[in-house]
C-alpha positions as CSV (number, residue, x, y, z in Angstrom):
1,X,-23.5,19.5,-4.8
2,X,-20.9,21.3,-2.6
3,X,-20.2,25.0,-3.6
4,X,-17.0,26.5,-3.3
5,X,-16.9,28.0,0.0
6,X,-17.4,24.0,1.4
7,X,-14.3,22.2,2.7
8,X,-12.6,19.6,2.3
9,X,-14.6,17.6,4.8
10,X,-18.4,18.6,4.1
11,X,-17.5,17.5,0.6
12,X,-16.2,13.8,1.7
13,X,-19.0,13.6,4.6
14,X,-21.2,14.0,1.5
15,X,-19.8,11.6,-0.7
16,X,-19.6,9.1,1.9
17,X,-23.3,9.8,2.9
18,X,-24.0,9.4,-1.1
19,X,-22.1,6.2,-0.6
20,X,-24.4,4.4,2.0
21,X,-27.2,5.1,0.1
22,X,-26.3,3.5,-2.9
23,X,-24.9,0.4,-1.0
24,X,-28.6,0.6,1.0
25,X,-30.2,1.1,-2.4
26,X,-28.5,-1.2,-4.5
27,X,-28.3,-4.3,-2.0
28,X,-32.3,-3.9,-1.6
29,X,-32.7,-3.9,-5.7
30,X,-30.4,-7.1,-5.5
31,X,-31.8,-8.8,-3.0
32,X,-35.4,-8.3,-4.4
33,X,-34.1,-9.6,-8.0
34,X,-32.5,-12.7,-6.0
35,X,-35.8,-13.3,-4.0
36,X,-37.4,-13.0,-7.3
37,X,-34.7,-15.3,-9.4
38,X,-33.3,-17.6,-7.1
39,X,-31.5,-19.3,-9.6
40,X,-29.8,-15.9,-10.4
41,X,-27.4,-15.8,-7.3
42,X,-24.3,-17.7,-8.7
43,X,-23.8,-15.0,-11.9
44,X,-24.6,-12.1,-9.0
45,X,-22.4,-13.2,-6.5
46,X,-20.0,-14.1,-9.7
47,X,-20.2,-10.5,-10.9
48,X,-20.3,-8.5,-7.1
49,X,-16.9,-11.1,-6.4
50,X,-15.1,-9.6,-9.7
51,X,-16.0,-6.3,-8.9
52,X,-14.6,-6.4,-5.2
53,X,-11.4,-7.7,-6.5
54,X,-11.4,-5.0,-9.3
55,X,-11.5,-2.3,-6.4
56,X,-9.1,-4.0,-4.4
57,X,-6.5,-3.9,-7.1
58,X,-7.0,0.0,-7.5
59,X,-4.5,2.5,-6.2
60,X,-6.0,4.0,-3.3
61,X,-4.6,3.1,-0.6
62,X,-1.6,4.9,-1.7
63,X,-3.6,8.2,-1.7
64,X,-5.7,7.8,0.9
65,X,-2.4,7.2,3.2
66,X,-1.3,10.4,1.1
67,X,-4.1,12.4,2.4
68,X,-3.8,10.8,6.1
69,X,-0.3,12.1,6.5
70,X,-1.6,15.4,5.7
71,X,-4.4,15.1,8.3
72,X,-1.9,13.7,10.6
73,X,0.4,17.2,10.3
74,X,-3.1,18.7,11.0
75,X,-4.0,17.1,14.2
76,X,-0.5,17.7,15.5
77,X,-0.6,21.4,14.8
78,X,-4.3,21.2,16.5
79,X,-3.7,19.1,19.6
80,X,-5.3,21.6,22.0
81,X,-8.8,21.5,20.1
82,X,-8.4,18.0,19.4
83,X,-7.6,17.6,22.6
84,X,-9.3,13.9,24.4
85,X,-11.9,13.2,21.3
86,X,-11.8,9.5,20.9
87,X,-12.5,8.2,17.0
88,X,-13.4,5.1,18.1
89,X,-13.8,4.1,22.3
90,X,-11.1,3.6,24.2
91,X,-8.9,5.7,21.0
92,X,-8.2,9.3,21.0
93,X,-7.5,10.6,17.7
94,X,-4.4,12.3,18.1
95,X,-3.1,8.8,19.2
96,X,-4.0,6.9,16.2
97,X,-1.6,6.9,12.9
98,X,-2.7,7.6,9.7
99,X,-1.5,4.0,8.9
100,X,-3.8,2.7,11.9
101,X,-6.8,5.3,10.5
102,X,-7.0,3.4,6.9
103,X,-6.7,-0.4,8.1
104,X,-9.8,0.5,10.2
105,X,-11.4,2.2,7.5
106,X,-10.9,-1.0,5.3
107,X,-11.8,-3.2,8.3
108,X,-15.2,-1.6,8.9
109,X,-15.9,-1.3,4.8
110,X,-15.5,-4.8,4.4
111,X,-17.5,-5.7,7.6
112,X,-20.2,-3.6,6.0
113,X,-19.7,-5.2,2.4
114,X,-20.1,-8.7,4.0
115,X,-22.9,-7.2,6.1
116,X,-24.8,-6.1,2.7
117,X,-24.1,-9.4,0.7
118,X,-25.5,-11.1,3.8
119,X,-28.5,-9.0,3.6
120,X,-28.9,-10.0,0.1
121,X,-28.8,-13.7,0.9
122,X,-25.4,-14.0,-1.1
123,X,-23.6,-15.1,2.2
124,X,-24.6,-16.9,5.5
C-alpha cells in the first residue's frame, strides 16, 4: 500500500504491477482447470468473452484521455528533462499525443489479453 508521501506514478506503477500478477495468476488457475475439465472451455471462454465486453463498455477511455491531457501539459512544461527519451523505439515521448498514448495502451492490453487466453488454450 502506497503512503501519502507516494506520487501519483509509484501508485499506478503499482497497481499496474498488481495487475500482471493477477492476469499471470489467474490465466494459470484457468488454464489448469481447463487442462483438468476439457469439456469446461465453452462456459469459460463464454464467461471471460462477457466480461471483456463488460470492460469495454465502461467509461474509461474518457478519463484516461482526461488524465493524458494533463500529462501532456506536463511534458510540455518539462521538455528539457524529457528531452530525447523514446516511449516506444523509434517514438520520443514528447512527440506522441495523449490520443496516440491510449490507442497503444489498448493495443498492447489486448495483445496481452489474447496472449493470456492463448496461454490458456481458449484461442489458437
Amino acid at each position: 500500500m502506497a503512503d501519502s508521501g507516494s506520487s501519483g506514478a509509484e501508485i499506478e506503477r503499482g497497481a499496474n504491477i498488481d495487475e500482471i500478477r493477477h492476469l499471470t495468476v489467474g490465466s494459470d488457475v484457468v488454464r489448469q482447470y481447463l487442462l483438468e475439465h476439457p469439456s469446461e472451455k465453452p462456459r469459460v471462454l463464454d464467461i471471460i468473452l462477457r466480461g471483456r465486453e463488460l470492460w469495454a463498455n465502461l467509461p474509461t477511455a474518457d478519463m484516461i484521455i482526461k488524465r493524458e491531457v494533463y500529462f501532456q501539459e506536463g511534458l510540455q512544461e518539462l521538455a528539457e528533462k524529457v528531452g530525447n527519451y523514446e516511449v516506444w523505439k523509434g517514438r520520443r515521448l514528447i512527440d506522441t499525443t495523449p490520443e496516440e498514448r491510449l490507442v497503444t495502451a489498448n493495443t498492447w492490453s489486448m495483445e496481452m489479453q489474447n496472449t493470456r487466453l492463448q496461454y490458456m488454450g481458449c484461442r489458437r
